[in-house]
N, C-alpha and C positions, 0 to 999 in steps of 0.2 A: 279410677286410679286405685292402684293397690299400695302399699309400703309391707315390701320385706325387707329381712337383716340377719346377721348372726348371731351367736353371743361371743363376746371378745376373747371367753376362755379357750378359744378353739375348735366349736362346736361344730360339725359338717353339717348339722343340719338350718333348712332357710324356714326363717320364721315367720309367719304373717302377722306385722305391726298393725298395732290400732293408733298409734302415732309416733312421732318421730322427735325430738328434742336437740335443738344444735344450742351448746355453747360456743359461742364464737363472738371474734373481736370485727370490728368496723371493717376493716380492711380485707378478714379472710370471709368477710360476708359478701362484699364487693365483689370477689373473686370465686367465692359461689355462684353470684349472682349471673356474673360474665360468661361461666361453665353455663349454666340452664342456658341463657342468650344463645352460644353457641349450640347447643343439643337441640334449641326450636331452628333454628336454620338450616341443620343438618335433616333434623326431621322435616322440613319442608321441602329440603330440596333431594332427597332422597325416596321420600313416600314411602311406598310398602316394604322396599329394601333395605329400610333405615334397619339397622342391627340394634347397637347398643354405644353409648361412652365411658370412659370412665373419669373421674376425675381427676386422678391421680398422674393418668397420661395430659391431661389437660393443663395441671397444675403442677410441673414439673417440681418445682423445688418445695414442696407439701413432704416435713419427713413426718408425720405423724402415723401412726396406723391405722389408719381408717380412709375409705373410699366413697366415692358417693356412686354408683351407677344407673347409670337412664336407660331402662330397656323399651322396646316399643310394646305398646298394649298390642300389635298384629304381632309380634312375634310367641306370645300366650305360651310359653315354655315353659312359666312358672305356677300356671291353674291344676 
């Protein structure tokens, strides 16, 4: 597993994270949590054609600015 990100000032470029830090409340960890559940069943039932999710399309009413997205380690577009 990898973790890349941005920087929030608008940076185009992706950066490779050595870790990742959520603040978050009970609830929108729950709803994190529900997002991965749903990305492992996609990815299993998709396999190699699995693409990517995003959270934000997952998590419709999320206005914050920020995103989480799951890509698949086969689709390697980021090495």
């Amino acid at each position: 597993m990898k973790i890349f990100g941005y920087d929030k000032k608008g940076s185009s470029e992706l950066l490779e994270l050595s870790e990742v830090t959520f603040q978050i409340k009970a609830n929108e960890l729950k709803n994190v949590i529900s997002f991965f559940q749903h990305v492992e069943r996609e990815m299993e039932i998709h396999g190699k054609d699995f693409g990517h999710e995003h959270y934000k399309d997952y998590a419709e009413k999320i206005s914050d600015n920020y995103d989480i997205i799951i890509i698949s380690d086969a689709e390697a577009v980021l090495e």
